[in-house]
N, C-alpha and C positions, 0 to 999 in steps of 0.2 A: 691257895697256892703253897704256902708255908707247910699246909699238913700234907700233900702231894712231895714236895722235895723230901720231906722228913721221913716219907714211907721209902721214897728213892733207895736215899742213904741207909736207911736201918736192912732194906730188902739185899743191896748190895753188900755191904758188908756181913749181912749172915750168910748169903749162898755162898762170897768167898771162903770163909771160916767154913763153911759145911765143905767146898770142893777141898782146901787141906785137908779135913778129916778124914776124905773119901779117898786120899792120895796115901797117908802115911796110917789109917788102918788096916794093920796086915792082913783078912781075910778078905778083905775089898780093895787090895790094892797085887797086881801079880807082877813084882818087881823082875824084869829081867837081863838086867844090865847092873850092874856095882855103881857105874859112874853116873848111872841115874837112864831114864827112862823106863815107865813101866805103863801096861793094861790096866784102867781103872776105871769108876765111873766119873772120875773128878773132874772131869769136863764139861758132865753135862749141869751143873747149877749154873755157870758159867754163861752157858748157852741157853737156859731158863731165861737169865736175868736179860738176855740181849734181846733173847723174842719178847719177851713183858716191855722191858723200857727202851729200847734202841739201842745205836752205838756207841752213845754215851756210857750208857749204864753198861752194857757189856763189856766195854775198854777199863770200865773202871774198875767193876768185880774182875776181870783176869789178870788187870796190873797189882791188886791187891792181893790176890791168890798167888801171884809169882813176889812179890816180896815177902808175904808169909813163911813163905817154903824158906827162905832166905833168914827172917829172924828166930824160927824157928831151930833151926839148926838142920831140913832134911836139904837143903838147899849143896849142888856139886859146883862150886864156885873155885876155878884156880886162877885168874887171872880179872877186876875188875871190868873189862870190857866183856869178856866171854860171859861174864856173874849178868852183866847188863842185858846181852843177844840172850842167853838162853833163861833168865827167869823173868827180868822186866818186857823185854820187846815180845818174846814166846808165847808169854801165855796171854801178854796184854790184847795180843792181835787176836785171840780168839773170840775178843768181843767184835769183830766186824760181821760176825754171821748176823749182826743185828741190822745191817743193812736189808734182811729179810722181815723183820720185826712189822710192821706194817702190812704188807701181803698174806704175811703168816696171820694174823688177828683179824685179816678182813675174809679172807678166804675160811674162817672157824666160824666166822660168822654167819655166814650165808652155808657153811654145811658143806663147803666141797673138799672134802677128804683127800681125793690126787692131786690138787691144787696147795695145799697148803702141805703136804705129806713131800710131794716136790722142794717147795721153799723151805721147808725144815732141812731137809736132806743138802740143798745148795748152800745153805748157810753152814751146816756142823761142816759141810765141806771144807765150804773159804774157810772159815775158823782155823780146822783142821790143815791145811794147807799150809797158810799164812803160819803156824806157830811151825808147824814142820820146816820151814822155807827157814826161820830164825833161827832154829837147832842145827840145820844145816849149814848156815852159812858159821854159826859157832865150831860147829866141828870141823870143818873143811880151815879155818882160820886157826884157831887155834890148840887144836889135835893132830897126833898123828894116827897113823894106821894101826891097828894093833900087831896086822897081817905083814908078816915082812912079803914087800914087795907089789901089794896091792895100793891105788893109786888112795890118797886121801880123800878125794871125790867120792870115789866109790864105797869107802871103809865109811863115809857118813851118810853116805844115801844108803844104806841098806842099815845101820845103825840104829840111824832115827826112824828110818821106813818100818824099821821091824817090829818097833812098836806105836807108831803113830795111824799106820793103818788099820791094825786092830781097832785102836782107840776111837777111830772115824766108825768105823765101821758100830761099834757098839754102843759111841754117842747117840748116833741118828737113830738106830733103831729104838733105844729108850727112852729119847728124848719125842719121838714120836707117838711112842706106845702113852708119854705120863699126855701130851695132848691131848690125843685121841680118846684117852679114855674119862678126863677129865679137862675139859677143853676150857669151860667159865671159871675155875681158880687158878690158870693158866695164864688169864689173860691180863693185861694192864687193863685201867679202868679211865682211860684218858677221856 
């Protein structure tokens, strides 16, 4: 039980420390916004550690990956509550794709491909969702528009959309493909 927690911990704190890496290295990360948001693969260790350990482990590696960003210094913090909605709650919620964690490791098991290729995809979804939902309720609270005369609602649904969709889009697909093609070092060992 002791050496199971111990691999928890050390597995979650290196995919976080790997998802920074993959966030703030410039040819792996395609910044397109000043105040933050960018295309990168730094979600999907993230979501690694959710399908391996659960929601546990996924909540923990994305809360640690969003306070990183924070002591590191890449972190766009103007207001401690907005510092909290967009780096603690944002990235923390991307570990509920772990709610899939179990389906996704039984369905590899038995070999069915559209079955677990579905609950990868539903999970980076909710992930994806859930950290988008955070960003946006940060920016609709405490942003304005950039656009004179566009509503704030609007200036932050397409803000964070504009790069959160990308980032959905190109979790699933490689979080899928590192499965699929390696499905047994993939898996937790429960």
């Amino acid at each position: 039980m002791n050496r199971k927690r111990t691999l928890f911990l050390v597995e979650v704190a290196i995919f976080a420390a790997f998802a920074l890496l993959l966030d703030i290295i410039p040819f792996l990360s395609f910044k397109i916004w000043a105040q933050g948001g960018s295309i990168s693969f730094a979600m999907i260790p993230i979501f690694i550690v959710a399908f391996r350990w659960g929601v546990k482990g996924g909540l923990l590696a994305g809360f640690l990956w969003g306070m990183l960003q924070i002591a590191v210094g890449t972190a766009y913090v103007l207001y401690p509550l907005q510092g909290f909605f967009d780096y603690a709650v944002a990235f923390t919620v991307l570990g509920f794709a772990g709610i899939f964690s179990k389906k996704i490791q039984q369905a590899l098991q038995k070999g069915q491909t559209k079955k677990y290729l579905g609950y990868i995809v539903a999970g980076v979804f909710l992930g994806s969702v859930l950290r988008f939902g955070a960003h946006y309720i940060a920016g609709v609270t405490f942003f304005e528009s950039a656009i004179e005369g566009q509503p704030v609602w609007l200036y932050s649904l397409l803000y964070n959309g504009s790069y959160m969709l990308p980032a959905f889009l190109l979790s699933a697909v490689l979080v899928f493909f590192l499965f699929h093609k390696q499905p047994r070092t993939l898996m937790n060992t429960n």
